[in-house]
ZAMARGU-4260 file (C-alpha; in steps of 0.2 Angstrom, whole numbers, plus 5000, padded with zeros to 4 digits):
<rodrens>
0) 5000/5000/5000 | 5008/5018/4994 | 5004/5032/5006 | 5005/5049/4998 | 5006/5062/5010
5) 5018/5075/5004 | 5035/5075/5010 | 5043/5081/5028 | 5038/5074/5045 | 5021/5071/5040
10) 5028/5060/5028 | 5038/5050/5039 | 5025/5048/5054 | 5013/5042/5038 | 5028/5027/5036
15) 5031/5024/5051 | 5010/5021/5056 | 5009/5011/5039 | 5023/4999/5042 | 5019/4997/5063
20) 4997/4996/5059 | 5006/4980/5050 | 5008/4971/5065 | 4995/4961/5073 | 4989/4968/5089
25) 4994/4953/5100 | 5012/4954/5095 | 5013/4973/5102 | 5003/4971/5116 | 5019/4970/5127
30) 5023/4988/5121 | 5009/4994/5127 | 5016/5010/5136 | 5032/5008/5132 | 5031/5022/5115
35) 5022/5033/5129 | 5032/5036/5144 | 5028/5050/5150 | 5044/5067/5146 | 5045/5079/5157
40) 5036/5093/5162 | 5041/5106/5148 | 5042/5121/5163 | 5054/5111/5174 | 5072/5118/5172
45) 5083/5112/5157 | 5101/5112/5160 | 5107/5123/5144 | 5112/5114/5130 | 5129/5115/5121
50) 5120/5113/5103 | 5115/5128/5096 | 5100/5120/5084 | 5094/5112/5099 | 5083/5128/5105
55) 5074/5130/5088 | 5069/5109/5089 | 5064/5110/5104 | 5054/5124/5102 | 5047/5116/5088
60) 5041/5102/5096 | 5037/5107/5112 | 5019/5109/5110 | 5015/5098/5094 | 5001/5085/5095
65) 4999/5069/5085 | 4981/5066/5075 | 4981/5050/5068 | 4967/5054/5059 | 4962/5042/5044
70) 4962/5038/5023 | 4964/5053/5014 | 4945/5050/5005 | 4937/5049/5021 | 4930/5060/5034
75) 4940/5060/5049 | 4958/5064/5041 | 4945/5079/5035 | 4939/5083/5051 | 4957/5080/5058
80) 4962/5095/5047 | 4951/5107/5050 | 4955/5103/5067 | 4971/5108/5065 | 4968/5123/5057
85) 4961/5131/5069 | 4968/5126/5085 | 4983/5132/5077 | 4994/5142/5088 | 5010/5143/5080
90) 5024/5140/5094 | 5011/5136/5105 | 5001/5125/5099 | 5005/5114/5082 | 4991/5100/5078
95) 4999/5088/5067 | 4984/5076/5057 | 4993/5060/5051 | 4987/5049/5035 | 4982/5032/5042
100) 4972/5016/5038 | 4957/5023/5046 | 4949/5027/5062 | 4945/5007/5067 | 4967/5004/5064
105) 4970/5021/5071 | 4969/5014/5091 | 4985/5005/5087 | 4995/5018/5083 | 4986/5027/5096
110) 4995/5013/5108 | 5009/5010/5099 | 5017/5025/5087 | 5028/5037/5094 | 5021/5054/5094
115) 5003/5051/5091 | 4993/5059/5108 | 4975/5059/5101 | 4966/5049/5086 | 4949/5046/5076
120) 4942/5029/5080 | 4925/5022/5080 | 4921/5016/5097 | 4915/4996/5095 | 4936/4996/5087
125) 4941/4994/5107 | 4932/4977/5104 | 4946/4970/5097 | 4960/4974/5108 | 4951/4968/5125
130) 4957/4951/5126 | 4976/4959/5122 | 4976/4974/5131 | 4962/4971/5148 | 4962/4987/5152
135) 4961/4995/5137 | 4945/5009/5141 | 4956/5015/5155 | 4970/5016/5141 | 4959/5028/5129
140) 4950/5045/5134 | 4938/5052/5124 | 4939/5074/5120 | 4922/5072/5106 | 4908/5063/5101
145) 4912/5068/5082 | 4898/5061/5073 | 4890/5044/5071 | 4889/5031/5058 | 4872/5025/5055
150) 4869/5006/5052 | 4861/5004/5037 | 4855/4986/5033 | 4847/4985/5015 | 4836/4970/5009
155) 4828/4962/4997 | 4809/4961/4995 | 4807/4943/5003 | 4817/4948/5018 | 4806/4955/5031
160) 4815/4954/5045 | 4833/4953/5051 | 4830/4934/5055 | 4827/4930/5039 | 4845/4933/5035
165) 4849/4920/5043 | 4861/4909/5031 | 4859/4922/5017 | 4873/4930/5008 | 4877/4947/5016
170) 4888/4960/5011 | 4899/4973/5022 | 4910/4981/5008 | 4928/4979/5007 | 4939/4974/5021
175) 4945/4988/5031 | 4930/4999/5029 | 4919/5002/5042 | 4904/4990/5038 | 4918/4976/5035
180) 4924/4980/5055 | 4907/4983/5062 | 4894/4974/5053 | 4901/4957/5058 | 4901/4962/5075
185) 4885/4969/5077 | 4878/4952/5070 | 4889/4941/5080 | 4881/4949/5095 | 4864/4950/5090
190) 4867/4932/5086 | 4864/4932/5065 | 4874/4920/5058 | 4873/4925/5036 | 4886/4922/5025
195) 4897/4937/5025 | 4905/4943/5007 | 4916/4956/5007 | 4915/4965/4989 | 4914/4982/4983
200) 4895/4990/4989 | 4890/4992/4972 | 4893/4977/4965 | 4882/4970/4978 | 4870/4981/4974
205) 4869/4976/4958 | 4870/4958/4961 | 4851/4961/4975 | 4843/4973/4962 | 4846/4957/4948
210) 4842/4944/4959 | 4859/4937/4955 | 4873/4928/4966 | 4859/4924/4981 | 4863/4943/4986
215) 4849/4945/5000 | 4858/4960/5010 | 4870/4976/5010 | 4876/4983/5027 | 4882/5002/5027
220) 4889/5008/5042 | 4892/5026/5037 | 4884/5044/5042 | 4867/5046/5033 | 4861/5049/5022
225) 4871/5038/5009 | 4873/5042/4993 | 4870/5026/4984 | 4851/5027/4993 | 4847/5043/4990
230) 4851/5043/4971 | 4848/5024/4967 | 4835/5016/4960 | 4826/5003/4967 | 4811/4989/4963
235) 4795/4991/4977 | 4798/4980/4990 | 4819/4984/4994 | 4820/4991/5009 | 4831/4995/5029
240) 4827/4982/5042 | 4825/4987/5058 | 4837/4983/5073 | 4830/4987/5088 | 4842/4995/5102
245) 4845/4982/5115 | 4858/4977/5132 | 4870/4968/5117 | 4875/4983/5111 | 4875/4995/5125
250) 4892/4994/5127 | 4897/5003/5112 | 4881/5012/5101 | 4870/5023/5099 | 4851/5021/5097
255) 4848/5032/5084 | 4834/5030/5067 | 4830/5031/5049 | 4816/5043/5042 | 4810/5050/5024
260) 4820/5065/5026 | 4834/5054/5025 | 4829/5042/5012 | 4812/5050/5003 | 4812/5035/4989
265) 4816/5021/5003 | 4804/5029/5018 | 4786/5033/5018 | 4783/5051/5027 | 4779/5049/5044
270) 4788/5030/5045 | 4804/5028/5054 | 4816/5014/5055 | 4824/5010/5071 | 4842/5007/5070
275) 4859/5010/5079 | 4874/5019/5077 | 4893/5018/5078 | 4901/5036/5090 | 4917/5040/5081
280) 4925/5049/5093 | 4940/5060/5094 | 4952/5053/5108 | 4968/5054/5117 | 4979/5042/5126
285) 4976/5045/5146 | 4993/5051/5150 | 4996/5055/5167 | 4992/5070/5171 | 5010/5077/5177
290) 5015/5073/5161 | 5023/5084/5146 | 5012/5074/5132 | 4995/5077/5146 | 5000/5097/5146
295) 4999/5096/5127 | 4984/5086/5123 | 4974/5100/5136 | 4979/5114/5128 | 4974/5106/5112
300) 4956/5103/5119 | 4956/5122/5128 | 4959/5128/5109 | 4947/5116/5101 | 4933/5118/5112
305) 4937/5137/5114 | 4935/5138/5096 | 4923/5125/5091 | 4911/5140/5085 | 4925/5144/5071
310) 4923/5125/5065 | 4904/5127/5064 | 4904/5142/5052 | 4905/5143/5033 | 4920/5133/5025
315) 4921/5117/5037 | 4913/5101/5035 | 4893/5105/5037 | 4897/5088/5052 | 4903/5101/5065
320) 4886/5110/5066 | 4877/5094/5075 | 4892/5091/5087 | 4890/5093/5106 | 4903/5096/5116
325) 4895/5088/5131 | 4891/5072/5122 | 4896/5056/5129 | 4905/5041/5120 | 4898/5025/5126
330) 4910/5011/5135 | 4922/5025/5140 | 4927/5041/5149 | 4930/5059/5147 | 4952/5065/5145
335) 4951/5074/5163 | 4955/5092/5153 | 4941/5090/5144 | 4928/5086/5156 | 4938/5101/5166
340) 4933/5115/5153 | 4916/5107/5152 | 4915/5109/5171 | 4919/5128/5170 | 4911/5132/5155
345) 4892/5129/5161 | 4884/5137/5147 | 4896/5133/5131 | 4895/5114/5132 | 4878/5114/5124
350) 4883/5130/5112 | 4885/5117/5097 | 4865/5107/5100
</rodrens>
């Protein structure tokens, strides 16, 4: 895989994430920690240093985050940007969004990669690293709920409901999307054994509207509406199943629903489909708070949070505009800082509902 990033250090962060997301989770769980021991406190004296281009580096990083943020066609490394455009600060502050495999990889280089403080991940992706890393949600802190990603399970006509799936050919896009990560799971726990294919969306598409390739289903987990529902064309009869919001996915999602402003073609006025949905959540690595890397990701959400009124004008992502600051990412906690600012800012933490 060829990561185009430019050149400079973003470039080599970009590498360096690219080759260490390579290695399986349980062969770096020993490392856990090890790429984040905490420096020290950047106002405890230095002794001075006898190289003269040491000031300017160390100015330089002194108050530089790490944003693994995701693909370059996706929305987080998007959202990672605008982030770090206007939190900017100059010596102060210096957000640094890093190209990655996307926000359910991104918790590795969150544990693993040198210099990343914060990432984009979607929240079920701590799954995964439980049985290798036990303590893993007291590991990750969460700054903000970004947005969610909607499950969107697509049917056939004879498919009426979601047991009806049940040994049926169902696709969740290509490996490494979201739906490829999160739409297994899901079923898993709602106990829906299908047949899982993992081929391009459209081409699955295709294959339900033709009745070919015993295609019964589609499962999109991405923020409504999508694109391929809103503009496609389908026979009477296709249609979202429901998934009701139960105690086997408390742990991670979102009860959240499907209506005809969303899908006018799909979804009769006044009808709503009940359905649930994946926080992804901008988080940070719970450094001790006497630490150097603890300092720097606060002043990062001071300046986010300060300024989140910037990222919900003209010329950002129209995402921004829905986000509240006070909103809660289920299975873990709040980075102290950020609950902090909540706590002394009463009446800005709702500023963005």
């Amino acid at each position: 895989m060829k990561i185009r990033v430019g050149s400079g250090p973003l470039l080599a962060l970009a590498a360096s994430a690219a080759l260490l997301l390579a290695v399986p989770p349980a062969l770096l769980a020993a490392q856990v920690g090890d790429a984040h021991t905490p420096s020290v406190r950047l106002h405890r004296p230095h002794p001075p240093s006898q190289d003269a281009s040491a000031k300017p580096k160390e100015v330089m990083n002194a108050w530089t985050v790490g944003l693994a943020g995701g693909l370059l066609e996706g929305a987080p490394i998007r959202l990672a940007a605008e982030m770090a455009r206007v939190v900017d600060d100059g010596d102060n502050l210096h957000v640094l969004p890093i190209v990655t495999r996307g926000p359910t990889e991104n918790v590795n280089s969150l544990l693993y990669l040198r210099g990343v403080d914060t990432a984009i991940i979607n929240s079920d992706s701590l799954d995964e690293y439980k049985s290798v890393v036990p303590d893993i949600q007291r590991k990750v802190t969460f700054v903000l709920n970004l947005f969610p990603s909607e499950l969107h399970v697509f049917v056939r006509p004879e498919i009426r409901s979601l047991s009806d799936l049940a040994g049926k050919k169902v696709n969740f896009n290509t490996l490494g999307t979201a739906a490829a990560y999160s739409g297994p799971l899901i079923f898993s726990r709602l106990g829906l054994d299908v047949e899982k294919t993992f081929i391009p969306h459209q081409v699955a598409l295709e294959q339900m509207r033709k009745g070919e390739g015993g295609m019964a289903a589609v499962v999109f987990v991405t923020s409504k509406p999508v694109d391929a529902f809103v503009r496609g064309k389908f026979d009477e009869g296709f249609k979202f199943l429901p998934v009701p919001y139960n105690g086997k996915l408390a742990d991670y999602y979102l009860p959240t629903t499907l209506d005809n402003a969303d899908y006018p073609t799909l979804i009769k006025q006044g009808e709503r489909v009940e359905t649930i949905a994946v926080p992804t959540a901008l988080v940070a690595f719970n450094w001790p708070a006497t630490s150097n890397r603890y300092d720097r990701v606060a002043r990062f959400v001071d300046h986010l949070f300060s300024r989140i009124d910037k990222l919900q004008g003209s010329g950002f992502d129209s995402k921004w505009k829905s986000i509240n600051l006070a909103a809660s990412v289920p299975g873990l906690v709040r980075f102290p800082a950020a609950q902090a600012w909540l706590d002394n800012h009463p009446h800005g933490n709702q500023a963005s509902q």
